[in-house]
C-alpha positions as CSV (number, residue, x, y, z in Angstrom):
1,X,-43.1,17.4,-18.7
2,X,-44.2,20.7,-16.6
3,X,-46.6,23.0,-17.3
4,X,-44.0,25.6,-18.7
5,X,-42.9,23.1,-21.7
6,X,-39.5,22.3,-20.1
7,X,-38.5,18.3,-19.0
8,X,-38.1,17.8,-15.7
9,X,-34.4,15.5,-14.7
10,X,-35.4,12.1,-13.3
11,X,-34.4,11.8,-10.0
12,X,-31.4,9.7,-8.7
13,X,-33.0,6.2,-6.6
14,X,-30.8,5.9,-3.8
15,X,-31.4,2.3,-3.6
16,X,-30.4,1.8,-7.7
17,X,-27.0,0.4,-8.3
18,X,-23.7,2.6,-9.3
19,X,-20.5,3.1,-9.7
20,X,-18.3,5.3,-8.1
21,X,-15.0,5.6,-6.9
22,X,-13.6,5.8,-3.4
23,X,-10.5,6.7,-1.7
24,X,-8.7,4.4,0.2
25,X,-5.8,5.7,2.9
26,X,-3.4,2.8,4.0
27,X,-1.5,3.4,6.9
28,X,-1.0,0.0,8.2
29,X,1.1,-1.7,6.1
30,X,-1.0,-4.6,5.1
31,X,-2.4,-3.6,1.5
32,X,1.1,-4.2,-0.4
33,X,-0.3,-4.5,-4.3
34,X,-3.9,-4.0,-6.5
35,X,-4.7,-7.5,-5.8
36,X,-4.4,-6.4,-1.6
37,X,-6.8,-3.8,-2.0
38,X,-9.4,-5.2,-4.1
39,X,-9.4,-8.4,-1.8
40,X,-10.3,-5.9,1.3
41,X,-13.5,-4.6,-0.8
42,X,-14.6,-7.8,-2.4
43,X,-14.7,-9.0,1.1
44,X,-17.6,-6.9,1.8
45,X,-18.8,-5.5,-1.5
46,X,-20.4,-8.1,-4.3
47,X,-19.0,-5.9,-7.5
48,X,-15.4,-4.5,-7.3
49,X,-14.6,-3.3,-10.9
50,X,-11.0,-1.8,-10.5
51,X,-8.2,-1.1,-7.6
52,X,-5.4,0.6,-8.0
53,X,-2.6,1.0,-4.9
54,X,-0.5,4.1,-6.2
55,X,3.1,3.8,-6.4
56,X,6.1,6.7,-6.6
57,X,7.9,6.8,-10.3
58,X,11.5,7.1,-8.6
59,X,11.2,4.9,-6.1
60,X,8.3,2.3,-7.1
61,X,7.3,2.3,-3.2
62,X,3.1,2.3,-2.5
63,X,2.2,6.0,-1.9
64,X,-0.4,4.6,1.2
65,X,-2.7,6.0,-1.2
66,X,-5.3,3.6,-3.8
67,X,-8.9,4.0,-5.6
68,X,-11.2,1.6,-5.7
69,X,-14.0,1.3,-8.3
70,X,-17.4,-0.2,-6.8
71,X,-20.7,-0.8,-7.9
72,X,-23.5,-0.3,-5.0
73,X,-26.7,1.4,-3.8
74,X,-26.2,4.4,-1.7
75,X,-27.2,2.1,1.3
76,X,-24.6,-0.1,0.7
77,X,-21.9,2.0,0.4
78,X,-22.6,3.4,3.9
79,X,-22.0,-0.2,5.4
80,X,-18.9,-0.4,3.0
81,X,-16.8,2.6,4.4
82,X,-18.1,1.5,8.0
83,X,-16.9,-2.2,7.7
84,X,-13.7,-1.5,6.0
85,X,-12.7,1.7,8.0
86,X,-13.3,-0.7,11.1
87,X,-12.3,-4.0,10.8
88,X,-9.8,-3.2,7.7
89,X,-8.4,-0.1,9.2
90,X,-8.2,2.0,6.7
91,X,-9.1,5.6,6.3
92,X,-11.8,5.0,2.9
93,X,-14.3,7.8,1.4
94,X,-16.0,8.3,-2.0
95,X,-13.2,10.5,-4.1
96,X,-13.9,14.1,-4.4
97,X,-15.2,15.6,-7.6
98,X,-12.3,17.9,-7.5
99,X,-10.1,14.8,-7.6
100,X,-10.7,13.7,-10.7
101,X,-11.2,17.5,-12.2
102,X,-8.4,18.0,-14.7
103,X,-7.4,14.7,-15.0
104,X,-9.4,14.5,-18.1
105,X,-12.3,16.8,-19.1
106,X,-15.1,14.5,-19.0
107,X,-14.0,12.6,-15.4
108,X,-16.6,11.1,-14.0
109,X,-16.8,8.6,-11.1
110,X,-15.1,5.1,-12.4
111,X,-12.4,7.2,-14.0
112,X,-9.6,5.0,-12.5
113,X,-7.0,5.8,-15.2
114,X,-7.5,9.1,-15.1
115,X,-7.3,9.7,-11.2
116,X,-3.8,7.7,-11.7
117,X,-2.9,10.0,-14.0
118,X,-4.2,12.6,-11.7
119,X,-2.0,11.6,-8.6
120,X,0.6,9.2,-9.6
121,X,3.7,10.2,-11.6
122,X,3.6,5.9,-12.2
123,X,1.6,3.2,-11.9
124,X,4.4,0.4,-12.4
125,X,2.9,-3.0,-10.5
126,X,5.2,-5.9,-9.5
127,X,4.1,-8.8,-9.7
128,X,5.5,-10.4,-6.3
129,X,6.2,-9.2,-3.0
130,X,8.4,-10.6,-0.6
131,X,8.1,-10.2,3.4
132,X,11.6,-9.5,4.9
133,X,12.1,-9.9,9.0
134,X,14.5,-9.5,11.5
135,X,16.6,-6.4,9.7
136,X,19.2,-4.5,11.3
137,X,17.5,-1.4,13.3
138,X,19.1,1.6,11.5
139,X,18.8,-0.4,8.4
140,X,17.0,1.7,5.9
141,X,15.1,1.5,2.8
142,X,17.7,2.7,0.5
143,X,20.1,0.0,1.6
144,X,17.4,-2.7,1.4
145,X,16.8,-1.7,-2.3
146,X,20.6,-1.7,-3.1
147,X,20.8,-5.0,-1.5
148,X,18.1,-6.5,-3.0
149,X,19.1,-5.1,-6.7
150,X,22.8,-6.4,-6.6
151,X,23.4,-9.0,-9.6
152,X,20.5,-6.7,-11.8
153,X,17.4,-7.8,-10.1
154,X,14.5,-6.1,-10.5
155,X,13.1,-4.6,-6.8
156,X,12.3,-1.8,-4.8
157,X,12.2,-2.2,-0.7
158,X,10.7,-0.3,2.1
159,X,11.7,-0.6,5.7
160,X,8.1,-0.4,7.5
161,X,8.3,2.3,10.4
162,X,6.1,3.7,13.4
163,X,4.1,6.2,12.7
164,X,5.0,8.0,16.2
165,X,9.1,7.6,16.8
166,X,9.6,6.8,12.7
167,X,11.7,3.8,14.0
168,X,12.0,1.1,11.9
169,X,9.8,-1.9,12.7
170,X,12.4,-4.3,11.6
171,X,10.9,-5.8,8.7
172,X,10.5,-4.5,5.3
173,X,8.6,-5.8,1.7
174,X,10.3,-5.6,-1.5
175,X,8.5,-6.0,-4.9
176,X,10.0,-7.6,-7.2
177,X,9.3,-7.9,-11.2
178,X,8.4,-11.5,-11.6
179,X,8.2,-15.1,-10.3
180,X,12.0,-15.4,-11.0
181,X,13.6,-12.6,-9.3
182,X,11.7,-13.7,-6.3
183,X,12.9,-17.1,-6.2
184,X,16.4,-15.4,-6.8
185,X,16.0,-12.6,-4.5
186,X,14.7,-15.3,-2.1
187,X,17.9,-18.0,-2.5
188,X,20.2,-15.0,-1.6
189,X,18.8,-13.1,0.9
190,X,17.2,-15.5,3.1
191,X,19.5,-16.2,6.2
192,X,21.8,-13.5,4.6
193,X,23.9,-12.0,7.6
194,X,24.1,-8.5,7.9
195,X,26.3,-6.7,10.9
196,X,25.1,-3.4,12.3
197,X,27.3,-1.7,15.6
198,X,24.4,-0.6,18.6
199,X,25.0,0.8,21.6
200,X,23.3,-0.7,24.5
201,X,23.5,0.1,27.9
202,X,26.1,-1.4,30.4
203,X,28.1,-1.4,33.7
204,X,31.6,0.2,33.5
205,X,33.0,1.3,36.8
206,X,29.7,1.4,39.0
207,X,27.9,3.4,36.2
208,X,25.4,2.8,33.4
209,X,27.1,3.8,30.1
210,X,26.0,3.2,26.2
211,X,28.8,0.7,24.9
212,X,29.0,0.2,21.1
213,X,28.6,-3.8,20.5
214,X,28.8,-5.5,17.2
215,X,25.3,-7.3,16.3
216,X,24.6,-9.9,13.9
217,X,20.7,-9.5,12.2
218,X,20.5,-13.4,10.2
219,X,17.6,-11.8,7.4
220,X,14.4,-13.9,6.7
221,X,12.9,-14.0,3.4
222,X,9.5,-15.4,1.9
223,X,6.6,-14.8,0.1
224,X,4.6,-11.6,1.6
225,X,0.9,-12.8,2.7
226,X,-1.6,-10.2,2.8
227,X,-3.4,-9.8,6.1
228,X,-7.2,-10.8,5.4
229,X,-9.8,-8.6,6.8
């Protein structure tokens, strides 16, 4: 107690154990559910408490966008962003007060429902995701996802692009509800044919034109393993 009557706050120990949440930007593809993102932190961080990937109502695609609840000393959490910003590549920060403010009155750091509510129309998770390669080039996500719902399965799809040109990559996940509308999805659209008309370059008459040729893309289909950090 001062002099003047009043209680002085006890100071915050840097090196005393907290939680708080951080923000985690996902650009690379690799982080496809919660269970993805909290494996990347548990990996270097000995108390994960929640992670949530964000996901669009309409769509059910990942926002690139998650918070992660940890519980660490100031001095870890420096080497936490470092490691995971390096070898994880992501783009990972503690969450802005300003964040959480008017998701709920009382926010405080740890507030993981209430910075979903915040900046997620939905939180819907699947349960499985499937990895699909070798799509069609102009194939797009929309297509993917009436593909992959035909017959009343439950699944949403996105075609993974570059960054730079926003060409497709040629390979796309799809969540799915559950164990069986994987193995369902999987029966019928692994070595599915799809047919897609390219032009390519070619000889005609001494010059090099763009001919339209028929292609074949023979889809492949499996369970979706994350990439470990």
């Amino acid at each position: 107690m001062h002099a003047n009557g009043f209680y002085e706050m006890p100071k915050k120990n840097a090196d005393e154990p907290r939680t708080r949440t951080l923000r985690a930007q996902v650009n690379n593809g690799t982080v496809l559910c919660d269970e993805d993102l909290r494996s990347i932190f548990e990996n270097v961080c000995h108390r994960v408490d929640k992670a949530v990937l964000l996901r669009d109502r309409d769509t059910g695609r990942p926002k690139d966008l998650g918070y992660v609840d940890i519980t660490c000393t100031d001095s870890e959490l420096e080497n936490i962003i470092k490691v995971i910003n390096f070898e994880a590549q992501l783009l990972v920060n503690e969450a802005k007060p300003e964040e959480m403010a008017g998701a709920a009155p009382t926010a405080e750091a740890g507030a993981i429902a209430a910075l979903v509510e915040a900046h997620s129309d939905s939180v819907e998770t699947f349960s499985k995701v499937l990895f699909v390669g070798n799509l069609p080039p102009m194939l797009t996500s929309e297509a993917l996802t009436v593909l992959a719902q035909e017959g009343g399965l439950r699944a949403r799809a996105k075609v993974i692009t570059d960054r730079e040109t926003g060409y497709s990559k040629r390979f796309a996940f799809i969540d799915v509800g559950g164990d069986e509308d994987a193995a369902r999805l999987i029966e019928k659209l692994n070595g599915f044919e799809l047919t897609e008309r390219i032009k390519v370059p070619e000889m005609v008459d001494g010059k090099e034109e763009l001919v339209e040729r028929e292609f074949k893309f023979k889809l492949v289909v499996n369970e979706a393993r994350a990439k470990t950090v």
